[in-house]
N, CA, C and O atoms as a Maestro MAE file, in Angstrom:
{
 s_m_m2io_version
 :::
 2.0.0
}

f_m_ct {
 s_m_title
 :::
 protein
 m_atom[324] {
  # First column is atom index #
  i_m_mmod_type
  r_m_x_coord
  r_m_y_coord
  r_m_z_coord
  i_m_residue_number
  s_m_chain_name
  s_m_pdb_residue_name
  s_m_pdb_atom_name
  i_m_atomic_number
  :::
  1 25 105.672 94.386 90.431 1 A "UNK " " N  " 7
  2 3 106.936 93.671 90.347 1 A "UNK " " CA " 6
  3 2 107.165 93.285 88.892 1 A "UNK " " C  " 6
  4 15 106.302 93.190 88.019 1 A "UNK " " O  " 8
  5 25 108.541 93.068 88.776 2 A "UNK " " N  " 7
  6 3 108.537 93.001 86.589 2 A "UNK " " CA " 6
  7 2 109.491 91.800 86.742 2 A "UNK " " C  " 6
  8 15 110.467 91.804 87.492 2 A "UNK " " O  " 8
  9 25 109.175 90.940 86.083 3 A "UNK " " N  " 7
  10 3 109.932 89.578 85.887 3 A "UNK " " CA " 6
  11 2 110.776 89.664 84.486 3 A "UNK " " C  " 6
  12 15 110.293 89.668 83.353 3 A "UNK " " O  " 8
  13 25 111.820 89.716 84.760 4 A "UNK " " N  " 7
  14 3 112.632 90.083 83.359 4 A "UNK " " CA " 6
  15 2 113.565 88.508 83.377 4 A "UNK " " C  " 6
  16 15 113.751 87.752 84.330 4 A "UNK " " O  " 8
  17 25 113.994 88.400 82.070 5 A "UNK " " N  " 7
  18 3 115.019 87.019 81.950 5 A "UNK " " CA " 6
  19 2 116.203 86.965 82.628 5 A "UNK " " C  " 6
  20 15 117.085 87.794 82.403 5 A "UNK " " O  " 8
  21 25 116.322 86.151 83.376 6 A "UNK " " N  " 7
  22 3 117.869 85.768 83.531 6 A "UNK " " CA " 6
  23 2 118.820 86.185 82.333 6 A "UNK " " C  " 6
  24 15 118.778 85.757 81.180 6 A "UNK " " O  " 8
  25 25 119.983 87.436 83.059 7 A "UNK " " N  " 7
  26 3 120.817 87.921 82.501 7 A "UNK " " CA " 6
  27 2 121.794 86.811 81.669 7 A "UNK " " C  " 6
  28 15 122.109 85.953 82.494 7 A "UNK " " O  " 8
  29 25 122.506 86.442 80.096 8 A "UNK " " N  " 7
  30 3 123.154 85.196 80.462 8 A "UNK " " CA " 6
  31 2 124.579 85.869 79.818 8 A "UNK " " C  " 6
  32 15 124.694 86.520 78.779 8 A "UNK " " O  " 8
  33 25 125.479 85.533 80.668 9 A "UNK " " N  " 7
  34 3 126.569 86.308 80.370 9 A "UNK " " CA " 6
  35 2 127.758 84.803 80.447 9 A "UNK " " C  " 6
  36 15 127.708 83.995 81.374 9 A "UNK " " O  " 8
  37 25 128.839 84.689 79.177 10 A "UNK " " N  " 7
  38 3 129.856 83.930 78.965 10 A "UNK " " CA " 6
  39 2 130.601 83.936 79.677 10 A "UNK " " C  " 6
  40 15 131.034 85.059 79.934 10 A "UNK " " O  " 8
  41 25 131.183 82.842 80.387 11 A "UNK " " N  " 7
  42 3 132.352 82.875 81.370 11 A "UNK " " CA " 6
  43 2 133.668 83.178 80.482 11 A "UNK " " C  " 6
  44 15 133.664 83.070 79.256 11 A "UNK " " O  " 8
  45 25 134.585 83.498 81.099 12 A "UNK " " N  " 7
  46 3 135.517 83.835 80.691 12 A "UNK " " CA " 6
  47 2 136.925 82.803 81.578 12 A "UNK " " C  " 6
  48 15 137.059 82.780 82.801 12 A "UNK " " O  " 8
  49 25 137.731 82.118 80.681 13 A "UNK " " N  " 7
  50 3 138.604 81.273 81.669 13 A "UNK " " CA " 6
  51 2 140.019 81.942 82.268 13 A "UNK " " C  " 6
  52 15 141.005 82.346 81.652 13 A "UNK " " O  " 8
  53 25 139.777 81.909 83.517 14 A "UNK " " N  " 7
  54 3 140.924 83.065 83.848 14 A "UNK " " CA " 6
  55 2 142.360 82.183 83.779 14 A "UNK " " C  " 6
  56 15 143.127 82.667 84.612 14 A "UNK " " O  " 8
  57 25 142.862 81.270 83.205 15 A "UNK " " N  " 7
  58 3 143.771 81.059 82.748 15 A "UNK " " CA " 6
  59 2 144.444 81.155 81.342 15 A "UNK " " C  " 6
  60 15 145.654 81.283 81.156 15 A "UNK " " O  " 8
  61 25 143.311 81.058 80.214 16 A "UNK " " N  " 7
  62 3 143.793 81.967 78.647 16 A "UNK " " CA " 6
  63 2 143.006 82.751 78.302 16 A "UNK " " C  " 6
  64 15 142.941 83.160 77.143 16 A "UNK " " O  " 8
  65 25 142.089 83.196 79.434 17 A "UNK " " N  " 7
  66 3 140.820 84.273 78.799 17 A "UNK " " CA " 6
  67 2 140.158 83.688 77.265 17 A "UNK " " C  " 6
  68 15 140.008 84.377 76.256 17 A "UNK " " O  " 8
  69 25 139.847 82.340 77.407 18 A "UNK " " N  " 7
  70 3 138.670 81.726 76.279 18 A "UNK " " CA " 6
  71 2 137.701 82.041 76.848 18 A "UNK " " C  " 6
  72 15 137.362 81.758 77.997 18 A "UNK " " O  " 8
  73 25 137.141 82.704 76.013 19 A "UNK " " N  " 7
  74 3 134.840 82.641 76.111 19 A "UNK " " CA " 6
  75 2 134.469 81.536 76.362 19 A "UNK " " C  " 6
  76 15 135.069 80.786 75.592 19 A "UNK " " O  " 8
  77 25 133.449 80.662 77.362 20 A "UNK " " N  " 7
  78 3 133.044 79.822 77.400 20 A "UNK " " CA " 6
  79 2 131.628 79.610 77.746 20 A "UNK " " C  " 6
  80 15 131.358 80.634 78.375 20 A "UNK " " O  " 8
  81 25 130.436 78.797 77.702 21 A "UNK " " N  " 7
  82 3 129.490 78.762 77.430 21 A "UNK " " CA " 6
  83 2 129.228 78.620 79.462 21 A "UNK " " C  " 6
  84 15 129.893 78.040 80.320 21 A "UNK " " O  " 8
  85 25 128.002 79.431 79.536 22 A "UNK " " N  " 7
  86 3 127.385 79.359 80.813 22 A "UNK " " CA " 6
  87 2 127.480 78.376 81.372 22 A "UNK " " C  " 6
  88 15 127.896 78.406 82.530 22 A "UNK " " O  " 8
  89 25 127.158 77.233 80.805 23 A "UNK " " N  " 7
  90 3 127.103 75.614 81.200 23 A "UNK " " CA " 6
  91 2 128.089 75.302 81.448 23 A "UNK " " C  " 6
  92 15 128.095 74.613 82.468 23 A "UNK " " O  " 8
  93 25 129.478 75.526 80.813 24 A "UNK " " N  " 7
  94 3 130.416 75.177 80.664 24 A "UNK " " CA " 6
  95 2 130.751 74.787 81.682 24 A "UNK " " C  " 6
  96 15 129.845 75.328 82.314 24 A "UNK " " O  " 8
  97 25 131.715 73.913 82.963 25 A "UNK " " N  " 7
  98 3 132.422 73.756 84.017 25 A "UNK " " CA " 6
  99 2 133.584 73.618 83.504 25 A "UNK " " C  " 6
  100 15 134.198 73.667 84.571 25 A "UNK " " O  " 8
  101 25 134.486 73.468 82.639 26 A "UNK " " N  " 7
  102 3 135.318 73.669 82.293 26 A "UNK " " CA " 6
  103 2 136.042 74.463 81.138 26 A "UNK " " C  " 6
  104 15 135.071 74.813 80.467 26 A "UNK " " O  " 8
  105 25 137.158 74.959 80.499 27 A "UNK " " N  " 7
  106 3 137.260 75.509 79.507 27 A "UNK " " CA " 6
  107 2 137.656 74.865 78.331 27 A "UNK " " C  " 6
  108 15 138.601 74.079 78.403 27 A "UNK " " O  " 8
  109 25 137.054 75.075 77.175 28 A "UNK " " N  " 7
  110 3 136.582 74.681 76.115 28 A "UNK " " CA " 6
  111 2 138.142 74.279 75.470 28 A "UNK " " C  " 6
  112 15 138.491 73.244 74.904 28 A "UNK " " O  " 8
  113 25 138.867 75.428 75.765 29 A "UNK " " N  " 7
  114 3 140.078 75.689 75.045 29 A "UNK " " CA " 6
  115 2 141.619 74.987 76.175 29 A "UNK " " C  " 6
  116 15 142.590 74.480 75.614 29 A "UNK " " O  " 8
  117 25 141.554 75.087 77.515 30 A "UNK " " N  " 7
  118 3 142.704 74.737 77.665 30 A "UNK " " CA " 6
  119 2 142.436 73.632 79.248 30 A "UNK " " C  " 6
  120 15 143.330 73.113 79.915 30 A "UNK " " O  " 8
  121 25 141.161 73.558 79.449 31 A "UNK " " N  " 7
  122 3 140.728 72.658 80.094 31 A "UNK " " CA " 6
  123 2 140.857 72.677 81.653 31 A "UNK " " C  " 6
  124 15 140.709 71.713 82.404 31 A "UNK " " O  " 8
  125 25 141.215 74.197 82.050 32 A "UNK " " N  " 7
  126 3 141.113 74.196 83.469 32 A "UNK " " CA " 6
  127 2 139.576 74.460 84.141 32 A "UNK " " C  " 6
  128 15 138.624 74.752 83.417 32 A "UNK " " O  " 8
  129 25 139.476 74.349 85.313 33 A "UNK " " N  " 7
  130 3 137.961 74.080 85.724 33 A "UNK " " CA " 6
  131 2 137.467 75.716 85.734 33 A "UNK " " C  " 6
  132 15 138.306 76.603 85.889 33 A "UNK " " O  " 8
  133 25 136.079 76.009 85.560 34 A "UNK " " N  " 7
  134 3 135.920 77.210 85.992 34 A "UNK " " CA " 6
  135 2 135.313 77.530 86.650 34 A "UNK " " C  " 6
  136 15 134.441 76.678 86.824 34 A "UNK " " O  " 8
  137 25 135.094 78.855 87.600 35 A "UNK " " N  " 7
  138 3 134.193 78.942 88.754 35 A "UNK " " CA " 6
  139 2 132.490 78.604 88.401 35 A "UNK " " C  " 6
  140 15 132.043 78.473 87.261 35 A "UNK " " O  " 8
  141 25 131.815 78.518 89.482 36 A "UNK " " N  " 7
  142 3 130.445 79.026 89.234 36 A "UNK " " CA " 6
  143 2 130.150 79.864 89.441 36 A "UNK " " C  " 6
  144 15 129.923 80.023 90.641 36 A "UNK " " O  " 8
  145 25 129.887 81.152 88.468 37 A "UNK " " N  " 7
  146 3 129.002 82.495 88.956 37 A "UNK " " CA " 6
  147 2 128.015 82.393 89.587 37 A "UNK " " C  " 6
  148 15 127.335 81.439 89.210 37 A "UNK " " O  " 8
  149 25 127.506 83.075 90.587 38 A "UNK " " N  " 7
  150 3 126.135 83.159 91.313 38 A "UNK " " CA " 6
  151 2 125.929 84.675 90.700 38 A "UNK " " C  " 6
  152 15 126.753 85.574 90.532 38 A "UNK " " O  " 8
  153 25 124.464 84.613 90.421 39 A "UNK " " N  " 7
  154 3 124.226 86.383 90.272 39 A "UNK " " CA " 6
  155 2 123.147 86.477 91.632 39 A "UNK " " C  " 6
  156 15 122.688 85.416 92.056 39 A "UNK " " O  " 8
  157 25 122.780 87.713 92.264 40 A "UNK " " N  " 7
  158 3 122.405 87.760 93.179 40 A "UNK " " CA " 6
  159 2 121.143 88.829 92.529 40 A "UNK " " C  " 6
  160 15 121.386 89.991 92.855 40 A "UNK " " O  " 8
  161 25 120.226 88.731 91.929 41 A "UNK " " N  " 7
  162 3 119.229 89.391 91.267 41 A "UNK " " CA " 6
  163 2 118.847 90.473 92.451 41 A "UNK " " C  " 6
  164 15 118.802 91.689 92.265 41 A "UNK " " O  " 8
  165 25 118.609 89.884 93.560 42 A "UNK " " N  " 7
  166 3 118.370 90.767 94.897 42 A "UNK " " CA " 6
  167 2 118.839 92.379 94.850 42 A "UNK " " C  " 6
  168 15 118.271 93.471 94.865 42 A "UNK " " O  " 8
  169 25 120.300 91.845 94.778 43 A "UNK " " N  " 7
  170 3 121.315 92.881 94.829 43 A "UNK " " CA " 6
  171 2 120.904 93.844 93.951 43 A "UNK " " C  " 6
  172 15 120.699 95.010 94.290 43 A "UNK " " O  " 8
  173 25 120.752 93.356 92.668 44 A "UNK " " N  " 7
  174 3 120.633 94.051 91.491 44 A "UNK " " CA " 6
  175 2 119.860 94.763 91.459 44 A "UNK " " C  " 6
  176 15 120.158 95.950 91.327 44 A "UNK " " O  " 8
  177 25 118.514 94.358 91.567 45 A "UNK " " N  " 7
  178 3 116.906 94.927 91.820 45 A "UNK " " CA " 6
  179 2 117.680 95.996 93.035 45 A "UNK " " C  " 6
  180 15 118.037 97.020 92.452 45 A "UNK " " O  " 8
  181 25 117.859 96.020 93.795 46 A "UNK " " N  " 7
  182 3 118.510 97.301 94.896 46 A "UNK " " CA " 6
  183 2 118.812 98.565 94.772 46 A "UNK " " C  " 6
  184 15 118.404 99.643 95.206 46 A "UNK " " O  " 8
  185 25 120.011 97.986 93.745 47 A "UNK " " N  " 7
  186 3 121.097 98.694 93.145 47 A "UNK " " CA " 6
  187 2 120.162 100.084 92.229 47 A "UNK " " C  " 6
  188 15 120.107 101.313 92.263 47 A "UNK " " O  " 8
  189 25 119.664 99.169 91.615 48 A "UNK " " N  " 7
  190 3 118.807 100.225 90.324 48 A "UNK " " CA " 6
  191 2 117.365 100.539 91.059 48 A "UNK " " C  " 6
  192 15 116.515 101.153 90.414 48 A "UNK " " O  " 8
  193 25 117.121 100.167 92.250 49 A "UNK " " N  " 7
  194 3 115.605 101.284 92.783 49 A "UNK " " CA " 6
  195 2 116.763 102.433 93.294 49 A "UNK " " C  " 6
  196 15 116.739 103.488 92.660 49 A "UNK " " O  " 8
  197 25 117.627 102.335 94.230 50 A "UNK " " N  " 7
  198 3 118.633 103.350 94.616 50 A "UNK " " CA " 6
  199 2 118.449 104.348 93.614 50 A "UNK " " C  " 6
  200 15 117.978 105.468 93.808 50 A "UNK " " O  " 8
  201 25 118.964 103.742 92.222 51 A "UNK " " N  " 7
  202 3 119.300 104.859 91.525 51 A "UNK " " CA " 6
  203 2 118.198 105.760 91.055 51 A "UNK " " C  " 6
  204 15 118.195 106.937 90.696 51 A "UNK " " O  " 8
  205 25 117.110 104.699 91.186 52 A "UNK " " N  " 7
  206 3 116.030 106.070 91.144 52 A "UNK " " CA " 6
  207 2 115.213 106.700 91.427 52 A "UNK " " C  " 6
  208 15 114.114 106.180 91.618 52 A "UNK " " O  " 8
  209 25 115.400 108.155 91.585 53 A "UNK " " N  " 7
  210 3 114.762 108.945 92.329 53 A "UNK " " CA " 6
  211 2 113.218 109.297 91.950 53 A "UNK " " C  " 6
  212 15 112.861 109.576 90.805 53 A "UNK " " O  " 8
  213 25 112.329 109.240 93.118 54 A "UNK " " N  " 7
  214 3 111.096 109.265 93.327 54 A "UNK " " CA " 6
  215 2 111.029 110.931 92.468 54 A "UNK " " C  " 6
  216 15 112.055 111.612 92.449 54 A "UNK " " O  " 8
  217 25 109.574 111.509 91.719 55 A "UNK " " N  " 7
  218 3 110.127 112.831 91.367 55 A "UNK " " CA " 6
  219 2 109.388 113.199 92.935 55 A "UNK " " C  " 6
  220 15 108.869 112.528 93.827 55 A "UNK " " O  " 8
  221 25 109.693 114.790 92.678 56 A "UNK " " N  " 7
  222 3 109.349 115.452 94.022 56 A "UNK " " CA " 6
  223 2 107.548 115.882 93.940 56 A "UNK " " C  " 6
  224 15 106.854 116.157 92.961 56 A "UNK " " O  " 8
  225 25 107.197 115.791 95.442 57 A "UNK " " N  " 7
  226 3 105.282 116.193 95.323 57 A "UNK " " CA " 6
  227 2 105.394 117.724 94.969 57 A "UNK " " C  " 6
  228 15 106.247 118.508 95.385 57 A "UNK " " O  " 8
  229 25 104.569 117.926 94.293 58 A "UNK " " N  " 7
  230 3 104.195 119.159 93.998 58 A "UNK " " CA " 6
  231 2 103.914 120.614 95.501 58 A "UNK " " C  " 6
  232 15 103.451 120.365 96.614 58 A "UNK " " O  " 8
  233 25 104.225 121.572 95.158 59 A "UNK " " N  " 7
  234 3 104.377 122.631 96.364 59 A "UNK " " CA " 6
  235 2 102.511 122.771 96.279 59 A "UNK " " C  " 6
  236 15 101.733 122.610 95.338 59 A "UNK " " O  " 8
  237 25 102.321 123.097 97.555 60 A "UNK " " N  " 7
  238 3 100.852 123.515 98.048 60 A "UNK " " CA " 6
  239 2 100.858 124.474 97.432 60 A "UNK " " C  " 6
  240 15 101.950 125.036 97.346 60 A "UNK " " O  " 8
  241 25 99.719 125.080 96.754 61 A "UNK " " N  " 7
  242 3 99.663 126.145 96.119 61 A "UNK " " CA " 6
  243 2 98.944 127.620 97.583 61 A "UNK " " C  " 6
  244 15 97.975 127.650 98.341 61 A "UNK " " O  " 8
  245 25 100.154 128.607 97.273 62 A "UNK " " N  " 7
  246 3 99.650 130.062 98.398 62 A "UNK " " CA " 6
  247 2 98.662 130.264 99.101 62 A "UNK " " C  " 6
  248 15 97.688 130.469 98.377 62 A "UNK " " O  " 8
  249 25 98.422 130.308 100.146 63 A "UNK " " N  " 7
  250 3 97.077 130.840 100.604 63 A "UNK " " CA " 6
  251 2 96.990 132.424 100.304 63 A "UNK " " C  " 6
  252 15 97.844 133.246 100.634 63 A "UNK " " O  " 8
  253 25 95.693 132.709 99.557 64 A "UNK " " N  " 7
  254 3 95.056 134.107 99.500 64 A "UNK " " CA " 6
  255 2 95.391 135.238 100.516 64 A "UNK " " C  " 6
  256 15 94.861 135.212 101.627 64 A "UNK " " O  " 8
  257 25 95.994 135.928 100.273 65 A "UNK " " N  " 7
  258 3 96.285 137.148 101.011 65 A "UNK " " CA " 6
  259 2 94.524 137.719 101.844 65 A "UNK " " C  " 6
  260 15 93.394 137.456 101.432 65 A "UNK " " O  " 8
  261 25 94.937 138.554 103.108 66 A "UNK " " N  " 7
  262 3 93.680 139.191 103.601 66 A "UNK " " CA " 6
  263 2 93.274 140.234 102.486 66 A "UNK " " C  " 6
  264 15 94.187 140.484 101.699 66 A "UNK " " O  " 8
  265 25 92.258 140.791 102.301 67 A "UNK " " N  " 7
  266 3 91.619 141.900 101.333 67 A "UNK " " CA " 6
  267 2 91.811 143.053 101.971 67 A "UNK " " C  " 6
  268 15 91.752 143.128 103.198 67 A "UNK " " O  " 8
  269 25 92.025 143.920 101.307 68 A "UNK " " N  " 7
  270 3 92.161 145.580 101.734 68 A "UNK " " CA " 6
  271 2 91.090 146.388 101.845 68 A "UNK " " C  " 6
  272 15 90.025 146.452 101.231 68 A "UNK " " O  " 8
  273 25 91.676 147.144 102.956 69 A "UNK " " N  " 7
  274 3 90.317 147.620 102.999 69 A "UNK " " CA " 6
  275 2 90.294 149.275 101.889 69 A "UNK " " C  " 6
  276 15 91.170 149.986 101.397 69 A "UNK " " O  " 8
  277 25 88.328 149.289 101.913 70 A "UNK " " N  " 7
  278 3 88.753 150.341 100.772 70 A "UNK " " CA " 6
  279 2 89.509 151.211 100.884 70 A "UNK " " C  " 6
  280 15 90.065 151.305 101.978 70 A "UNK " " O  " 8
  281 25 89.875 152.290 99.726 71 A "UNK " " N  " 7
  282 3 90.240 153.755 99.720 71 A "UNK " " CA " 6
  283 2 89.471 154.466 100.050 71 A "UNK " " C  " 6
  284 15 88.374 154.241 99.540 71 A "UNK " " O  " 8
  285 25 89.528 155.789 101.117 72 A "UNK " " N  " 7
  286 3 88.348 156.931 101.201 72 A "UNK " " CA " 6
  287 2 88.469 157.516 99.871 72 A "UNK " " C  " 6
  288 15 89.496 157.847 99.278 72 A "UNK " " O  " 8
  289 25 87.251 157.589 99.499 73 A "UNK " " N  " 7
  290 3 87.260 158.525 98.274 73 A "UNK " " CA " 6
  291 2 87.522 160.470 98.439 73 A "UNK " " C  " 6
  292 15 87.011 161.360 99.119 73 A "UNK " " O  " 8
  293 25 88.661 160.380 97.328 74 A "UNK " " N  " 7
  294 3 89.396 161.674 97.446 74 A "UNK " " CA " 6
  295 2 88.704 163.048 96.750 74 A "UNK " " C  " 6
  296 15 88.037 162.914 95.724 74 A "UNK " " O  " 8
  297 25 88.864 164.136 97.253 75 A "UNK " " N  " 7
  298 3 87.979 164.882 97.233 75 A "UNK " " CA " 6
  299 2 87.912 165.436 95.531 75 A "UNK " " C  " 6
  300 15 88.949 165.584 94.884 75 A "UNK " " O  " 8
  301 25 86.626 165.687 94.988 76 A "UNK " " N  " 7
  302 3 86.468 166.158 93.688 76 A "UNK " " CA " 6
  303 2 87.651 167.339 92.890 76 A "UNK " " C  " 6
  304 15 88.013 168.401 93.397 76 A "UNK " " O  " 8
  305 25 88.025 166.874 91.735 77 A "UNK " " N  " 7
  306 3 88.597 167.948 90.828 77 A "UNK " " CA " 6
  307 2 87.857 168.918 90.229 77 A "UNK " " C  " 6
  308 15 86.994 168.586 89.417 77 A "UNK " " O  " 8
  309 25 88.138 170.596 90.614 78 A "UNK " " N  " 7
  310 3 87.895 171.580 90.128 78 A "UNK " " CA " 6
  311 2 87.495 171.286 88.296 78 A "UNK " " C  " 6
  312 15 88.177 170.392 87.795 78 A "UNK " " O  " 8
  313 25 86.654 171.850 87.519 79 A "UNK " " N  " 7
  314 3 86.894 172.079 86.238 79 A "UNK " " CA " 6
  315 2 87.714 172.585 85.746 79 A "UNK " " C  " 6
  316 15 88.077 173.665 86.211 79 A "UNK " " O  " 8
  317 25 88.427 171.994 84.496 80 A "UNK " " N  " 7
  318 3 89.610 173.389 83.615 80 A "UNK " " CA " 6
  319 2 88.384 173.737 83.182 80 A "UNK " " C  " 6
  320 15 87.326 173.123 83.039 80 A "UNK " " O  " 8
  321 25 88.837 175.162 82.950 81 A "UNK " " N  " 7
  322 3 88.627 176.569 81.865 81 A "UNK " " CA " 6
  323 2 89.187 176.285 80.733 81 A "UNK " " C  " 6
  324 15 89.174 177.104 79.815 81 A "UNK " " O  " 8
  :::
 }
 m_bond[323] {
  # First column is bond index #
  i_m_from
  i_m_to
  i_m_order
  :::
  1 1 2 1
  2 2 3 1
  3 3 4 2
  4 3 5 1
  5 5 6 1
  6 6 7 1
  7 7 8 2
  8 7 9 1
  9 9 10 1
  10 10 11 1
  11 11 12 2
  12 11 13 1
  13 13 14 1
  14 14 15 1
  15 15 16 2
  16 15 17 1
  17 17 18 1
  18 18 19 1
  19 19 20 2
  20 19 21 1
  21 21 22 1
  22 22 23 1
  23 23 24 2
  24 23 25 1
  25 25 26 1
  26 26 27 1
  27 27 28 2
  28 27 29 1
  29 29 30 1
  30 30 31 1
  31 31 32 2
  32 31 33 1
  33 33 34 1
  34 34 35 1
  35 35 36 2
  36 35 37 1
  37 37 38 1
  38 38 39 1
  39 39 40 2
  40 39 41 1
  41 41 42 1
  42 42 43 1
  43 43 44 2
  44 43 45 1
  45 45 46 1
  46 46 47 1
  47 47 48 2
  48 47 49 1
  49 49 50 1
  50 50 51 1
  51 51 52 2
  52 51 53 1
  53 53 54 1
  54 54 55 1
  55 55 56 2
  56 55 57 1
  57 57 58 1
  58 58 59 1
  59 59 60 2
  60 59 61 1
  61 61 62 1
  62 62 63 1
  63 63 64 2
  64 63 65 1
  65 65 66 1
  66 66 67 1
  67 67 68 2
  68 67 69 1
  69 69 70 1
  70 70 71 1
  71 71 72 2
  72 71 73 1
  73 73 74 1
  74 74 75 1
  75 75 76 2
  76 75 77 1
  77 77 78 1
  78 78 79 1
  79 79 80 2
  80 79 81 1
  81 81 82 1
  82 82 83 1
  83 83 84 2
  84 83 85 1
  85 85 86 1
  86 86 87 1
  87 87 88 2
  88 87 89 1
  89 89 90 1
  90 90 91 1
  91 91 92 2
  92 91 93 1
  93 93 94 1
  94 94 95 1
  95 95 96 2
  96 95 97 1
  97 97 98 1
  98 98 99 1
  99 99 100 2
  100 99 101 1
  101 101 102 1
  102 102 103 1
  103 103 104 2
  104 103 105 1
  105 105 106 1
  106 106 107 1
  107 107 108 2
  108 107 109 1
  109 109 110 1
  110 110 111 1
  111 111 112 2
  112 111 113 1
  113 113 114 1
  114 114 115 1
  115 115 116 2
  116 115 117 1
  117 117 118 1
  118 118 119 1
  119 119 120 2
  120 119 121 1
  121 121 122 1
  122 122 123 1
  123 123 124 2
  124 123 125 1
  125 125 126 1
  126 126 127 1
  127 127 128 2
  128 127 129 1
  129 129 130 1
  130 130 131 1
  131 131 132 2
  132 131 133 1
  133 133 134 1
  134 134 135 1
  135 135 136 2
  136 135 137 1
  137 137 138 1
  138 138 139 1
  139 139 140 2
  140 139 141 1
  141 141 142 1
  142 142 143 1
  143 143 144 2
  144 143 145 1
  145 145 146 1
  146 146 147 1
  147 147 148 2
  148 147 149 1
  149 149 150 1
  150 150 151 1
  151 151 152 2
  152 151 153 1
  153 153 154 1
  154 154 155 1
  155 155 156 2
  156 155 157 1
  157 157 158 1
  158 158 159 1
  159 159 160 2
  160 159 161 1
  161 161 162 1
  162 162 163 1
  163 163 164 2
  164 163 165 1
  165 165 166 1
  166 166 167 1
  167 167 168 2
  168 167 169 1
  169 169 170 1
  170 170 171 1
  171 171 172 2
  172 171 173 1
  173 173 174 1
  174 174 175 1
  175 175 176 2
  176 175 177 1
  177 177 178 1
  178 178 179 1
  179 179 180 2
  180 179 181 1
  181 181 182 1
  182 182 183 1
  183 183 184 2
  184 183 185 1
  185 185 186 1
  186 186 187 1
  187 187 188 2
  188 187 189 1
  189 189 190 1
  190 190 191 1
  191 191 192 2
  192 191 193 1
  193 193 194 1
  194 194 195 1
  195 195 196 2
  196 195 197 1
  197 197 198 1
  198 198 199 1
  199 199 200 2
  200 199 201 1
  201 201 202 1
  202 202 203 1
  203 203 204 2
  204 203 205 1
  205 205 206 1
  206 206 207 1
  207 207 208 2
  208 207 209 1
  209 209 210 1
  210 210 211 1
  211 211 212 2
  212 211 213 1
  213 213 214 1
  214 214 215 1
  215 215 216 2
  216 215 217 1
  217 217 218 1
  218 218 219 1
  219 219 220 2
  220 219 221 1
  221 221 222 1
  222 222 223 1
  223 223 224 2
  224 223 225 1
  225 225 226 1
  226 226 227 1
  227 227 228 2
  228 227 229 1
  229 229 230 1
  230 230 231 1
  231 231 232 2
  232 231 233 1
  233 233 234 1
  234 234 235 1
  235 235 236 2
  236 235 237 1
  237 237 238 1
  238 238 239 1
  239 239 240 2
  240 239 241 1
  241 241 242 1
  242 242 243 1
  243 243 244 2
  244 243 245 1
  245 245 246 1
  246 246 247 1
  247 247 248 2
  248 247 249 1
  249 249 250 1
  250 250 251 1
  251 251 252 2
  252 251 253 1
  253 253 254 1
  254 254 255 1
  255 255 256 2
  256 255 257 1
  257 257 258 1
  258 258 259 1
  259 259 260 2
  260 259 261 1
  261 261 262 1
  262 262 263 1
  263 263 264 2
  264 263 265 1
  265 265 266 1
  266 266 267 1
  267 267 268 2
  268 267 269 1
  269 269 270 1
  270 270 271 1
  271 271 272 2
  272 271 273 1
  273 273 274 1
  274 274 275 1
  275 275 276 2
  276 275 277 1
  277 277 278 1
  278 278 279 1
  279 279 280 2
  280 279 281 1
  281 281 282 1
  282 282 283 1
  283 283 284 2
  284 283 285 1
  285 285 286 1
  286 286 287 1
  287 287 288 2
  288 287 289 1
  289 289 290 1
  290 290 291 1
  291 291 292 2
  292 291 293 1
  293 293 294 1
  294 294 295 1
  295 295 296 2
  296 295 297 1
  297 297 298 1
  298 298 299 1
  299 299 300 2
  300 299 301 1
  301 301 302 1
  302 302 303 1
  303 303 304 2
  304 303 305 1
  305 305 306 1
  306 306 307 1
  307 307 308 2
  308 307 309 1
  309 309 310 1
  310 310 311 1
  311 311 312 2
  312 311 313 1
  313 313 314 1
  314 314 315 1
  315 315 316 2
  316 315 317 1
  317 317 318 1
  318 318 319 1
  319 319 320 2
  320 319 321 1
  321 321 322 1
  322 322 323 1
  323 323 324 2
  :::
 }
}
């Protein structure tokens, strides 16, 4: 299991779109309230095993063919002249 940091990402105020600080409950700039994000790490961790794929097991390697049986040995060549 890998313990990584809490992601920290700036709210954004959806009434003048000011950046505002995580902590923030309100906006810095025009003073309306802002939500609380929940992140759902769960989800996340999910999301990205999904995406990745196990590699594949390796193929069994052939079983050995049966052996042949011999050749009759073919009858002797005449000498050239």
């Amino acid at each position: 299991m890998c313990f990584r940091p809490a992601e920290i990402q700036m709210k954004t105020c959806p009434s003048c779109g000011a950046q505002a600080r995580p902590i923030d409950t309100v906006c810095p700039q025009c003073g309306t309230e802002l939500e609380e994000q929940k992140v759902d790490f769960d989800a996340d961790q999910a999301k990205l095993d999904s995406a990745i794929k196990a590699p594949a097991a390796p193929a069994a390697p052939a079983a050995p063919g049966a052996p042949k049986p011999p050749a009759a040995p073919s009858a002797p060549k005449p000498p050239r002249a």
